[in-house]
C-alpha positions in Angstrom: -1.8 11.2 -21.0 -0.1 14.3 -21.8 3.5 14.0 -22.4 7.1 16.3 -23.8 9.8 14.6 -25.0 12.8 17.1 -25.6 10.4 19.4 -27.2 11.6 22.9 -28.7 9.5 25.0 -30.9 11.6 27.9 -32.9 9.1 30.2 -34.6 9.7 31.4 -38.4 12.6 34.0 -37.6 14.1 32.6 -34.9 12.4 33.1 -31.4 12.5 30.1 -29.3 9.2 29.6 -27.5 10.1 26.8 -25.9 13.5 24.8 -25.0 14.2 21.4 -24.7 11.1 20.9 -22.5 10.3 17.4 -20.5 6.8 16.6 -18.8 4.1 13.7 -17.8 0.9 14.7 -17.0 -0.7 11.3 -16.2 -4.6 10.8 -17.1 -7.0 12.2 -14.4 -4.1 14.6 -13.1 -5.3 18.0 -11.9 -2.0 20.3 -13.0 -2.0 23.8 -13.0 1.0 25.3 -15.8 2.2 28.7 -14.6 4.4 31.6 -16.2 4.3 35.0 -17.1 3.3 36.4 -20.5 5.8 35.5 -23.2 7.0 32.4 -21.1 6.3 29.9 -23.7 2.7 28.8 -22.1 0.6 29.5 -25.7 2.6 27.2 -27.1 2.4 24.7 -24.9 -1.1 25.0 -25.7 -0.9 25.1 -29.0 1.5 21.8 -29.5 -1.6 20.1 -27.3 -3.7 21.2 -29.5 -1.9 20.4 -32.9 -2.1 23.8 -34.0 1.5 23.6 -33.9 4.1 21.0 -33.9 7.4 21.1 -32.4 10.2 22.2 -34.1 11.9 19.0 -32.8 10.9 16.2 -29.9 7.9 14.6 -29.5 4.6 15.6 -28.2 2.5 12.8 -27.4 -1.3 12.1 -26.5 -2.4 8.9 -25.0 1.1 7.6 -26.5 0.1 9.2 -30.1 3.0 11.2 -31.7 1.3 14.3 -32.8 4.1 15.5 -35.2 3.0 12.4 -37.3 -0.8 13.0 -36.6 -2.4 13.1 -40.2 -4.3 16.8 -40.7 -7.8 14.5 -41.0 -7.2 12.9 -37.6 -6.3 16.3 -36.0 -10.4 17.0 -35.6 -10.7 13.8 -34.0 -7.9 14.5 -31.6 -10.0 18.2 -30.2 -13.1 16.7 -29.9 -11.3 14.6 -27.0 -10.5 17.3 -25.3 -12.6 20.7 -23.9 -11.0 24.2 -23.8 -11.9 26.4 -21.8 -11.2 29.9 -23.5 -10.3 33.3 -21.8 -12.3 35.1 -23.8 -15.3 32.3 -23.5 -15.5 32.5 -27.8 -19.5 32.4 -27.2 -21.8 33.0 -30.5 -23.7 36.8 -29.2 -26.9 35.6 -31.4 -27.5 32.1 -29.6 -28.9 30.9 -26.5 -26.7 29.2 -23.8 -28.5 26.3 -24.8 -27.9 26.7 -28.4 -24.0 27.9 -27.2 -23.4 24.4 -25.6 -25.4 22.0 -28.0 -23.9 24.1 -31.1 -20.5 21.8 -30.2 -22.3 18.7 -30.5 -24.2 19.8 -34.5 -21.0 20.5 -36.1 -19.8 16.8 -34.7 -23.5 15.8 -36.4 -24.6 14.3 -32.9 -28.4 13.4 -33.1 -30.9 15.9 -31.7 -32.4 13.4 -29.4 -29.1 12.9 -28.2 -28.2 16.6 -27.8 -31.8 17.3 -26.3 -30.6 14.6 -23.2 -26.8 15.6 -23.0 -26.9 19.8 -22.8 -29.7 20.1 -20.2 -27.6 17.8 -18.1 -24.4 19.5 -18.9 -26.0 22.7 -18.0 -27.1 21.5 -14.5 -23.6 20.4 -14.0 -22.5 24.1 -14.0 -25.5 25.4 -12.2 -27.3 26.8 -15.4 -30.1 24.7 -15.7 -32.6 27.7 -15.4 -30.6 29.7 -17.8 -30.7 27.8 -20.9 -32.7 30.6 -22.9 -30.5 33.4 -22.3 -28.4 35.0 -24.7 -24.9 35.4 -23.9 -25.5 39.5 -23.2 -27.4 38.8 -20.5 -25.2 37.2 -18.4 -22.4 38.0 -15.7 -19.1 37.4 -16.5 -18.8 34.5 -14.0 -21.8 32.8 -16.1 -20.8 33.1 -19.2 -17.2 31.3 -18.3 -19.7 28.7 -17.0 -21.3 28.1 -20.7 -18.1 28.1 -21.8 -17.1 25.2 -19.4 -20.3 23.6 -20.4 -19.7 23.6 -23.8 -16.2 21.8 -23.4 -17.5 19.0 -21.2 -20.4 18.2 -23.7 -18.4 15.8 -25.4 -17.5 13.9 -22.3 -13.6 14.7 -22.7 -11.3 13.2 -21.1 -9.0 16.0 -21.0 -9.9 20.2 -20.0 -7.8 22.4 -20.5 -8.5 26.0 -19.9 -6.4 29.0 -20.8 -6.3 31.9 -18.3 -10.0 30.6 -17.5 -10.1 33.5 -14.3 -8.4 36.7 -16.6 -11.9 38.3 -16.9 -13.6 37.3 -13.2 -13.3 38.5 -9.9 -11.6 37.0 -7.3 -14.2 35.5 -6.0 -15.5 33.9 -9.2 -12.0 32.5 -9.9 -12.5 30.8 -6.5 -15.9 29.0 -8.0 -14.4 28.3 -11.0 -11.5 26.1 -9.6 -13.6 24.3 -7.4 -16.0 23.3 -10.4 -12.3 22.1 -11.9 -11.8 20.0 -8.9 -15.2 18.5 -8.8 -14.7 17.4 -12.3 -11.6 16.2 -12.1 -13.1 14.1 -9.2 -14.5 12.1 -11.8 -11.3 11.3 -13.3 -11.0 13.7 -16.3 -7.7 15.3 -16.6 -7.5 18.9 -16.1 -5.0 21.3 -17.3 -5.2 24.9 -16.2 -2.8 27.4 -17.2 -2.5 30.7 -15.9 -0.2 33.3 -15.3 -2.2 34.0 -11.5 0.2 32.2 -8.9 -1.5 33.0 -5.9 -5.0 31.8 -7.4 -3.0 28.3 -8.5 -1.5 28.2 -4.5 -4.7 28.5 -3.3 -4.6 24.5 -4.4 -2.8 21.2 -3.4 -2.1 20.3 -6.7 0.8 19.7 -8.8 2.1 23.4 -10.2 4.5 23.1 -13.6 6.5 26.9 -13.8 7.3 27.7 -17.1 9.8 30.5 -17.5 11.4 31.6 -21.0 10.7 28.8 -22.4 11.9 26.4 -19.9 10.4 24.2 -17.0 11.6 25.5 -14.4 9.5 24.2 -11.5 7.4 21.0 -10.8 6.3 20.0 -7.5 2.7 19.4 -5.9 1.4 22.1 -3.7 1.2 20.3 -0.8 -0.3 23.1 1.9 -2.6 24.9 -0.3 -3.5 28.1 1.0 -6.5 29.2 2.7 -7.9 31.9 1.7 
């Protein structure tokens, strides 16, 4: 689904982000990418994403070559996948409700369509008796929840989601990888990339290390850790 063909990206004055990079992620993978800040993991998210392209190599979705992606199909291309943000990028004045069905209006879904979908997407993450609060009145843990809800409202077939446990507890980060593996369940491909290696040990899955812009490990967690 997912895949790096010698990819380097070399920013306007010269700093290498990445180097020469090769990885698969096949579809309905579970893969956590690890590194420390400054290892090159934004813009591995960001070639994904088609905010950048590489600098040379290919990046390729679904066998699409995103360095030859026209700028009208790169819409199309998001709306396939969810992201999960850090910082949850939730609207202060709106409802979760109007939070998760907001993603489906700008796409000009039908109400009647949205009115069946969110409810159902809400219940997914356990907020089904939530839907009319505003962001504010939520726990950190719950607002990372609408946030998760609002990427799977498209049905994606990809998640990806960047440092999804930076502003949770431990214990919340816990919760939120095992809604991540129950979706995945399903067969969506997750991506989750954090710079937390004991949260992503925690997990038999399949760990890519990232370090100066450079893969330096990939290998599936076989033990996972019990915590």
């Amino acid at each position: 689904m997912i895949e790096f063909e010698d990819v380097t990206k070399v920013y306007p004055g010269g700093n290498t982000a990445l180097e020469n990079v090769n990885l698969h992620i096949d579809k309905g993978e579970f893969v956590f990418v690890l590194g420390h800040s400054g290892a090159g993991k934004s813009t591995f998210l960001k070639l994904i994403l088609r905010e950048e392209k590489a600098t040379s190599g290919r990046v390729l979705i679904d066998g699409k070559d995103l360095g030859r992606m026209k700028e009208r199909e790169v819409p199309y291309l998001r709306r396939r996948m969810g992201v999960v943000f850090q910082d949850f990028r939730l609207i202060p004045t709106m409802t979760v409700y109007d939070n998760v069905a907001f993603a489906m209006r700008v796409t000009n879904i039908a109400e009647d369509k949205i009115r069946k979908r969110v409810p159902y997407v809400l219940g997914l993450v356990g907020l089904a008796q939530k839907s009319d609060r505003l962001p504010e009145e939520l726990s950190g843990g719950e607002q990372q929840r609408v946030a998760l809800a609002r990427a799977l409202v498209h049905s994606p077939q990809l998640i990806i989601a960047d440092e999804p446990t930076g502003n949770i507890d431990p214990e919340l980060s816990l919760e939120m990888m095992e809604l991540l593996s129950a979706i995945n369940s399903v067969g969506i491909t997750v991506v989750v990339v954090t710079h937390e290696h004991e949260l992503a040990y925690r997990f038999s899955k399949r760990i890519i290390t990232i370090d100066h812009g450079a893969v330096v490990g990939d290998a599936v967690n076989k033990q996972g850790v019990k915590g």
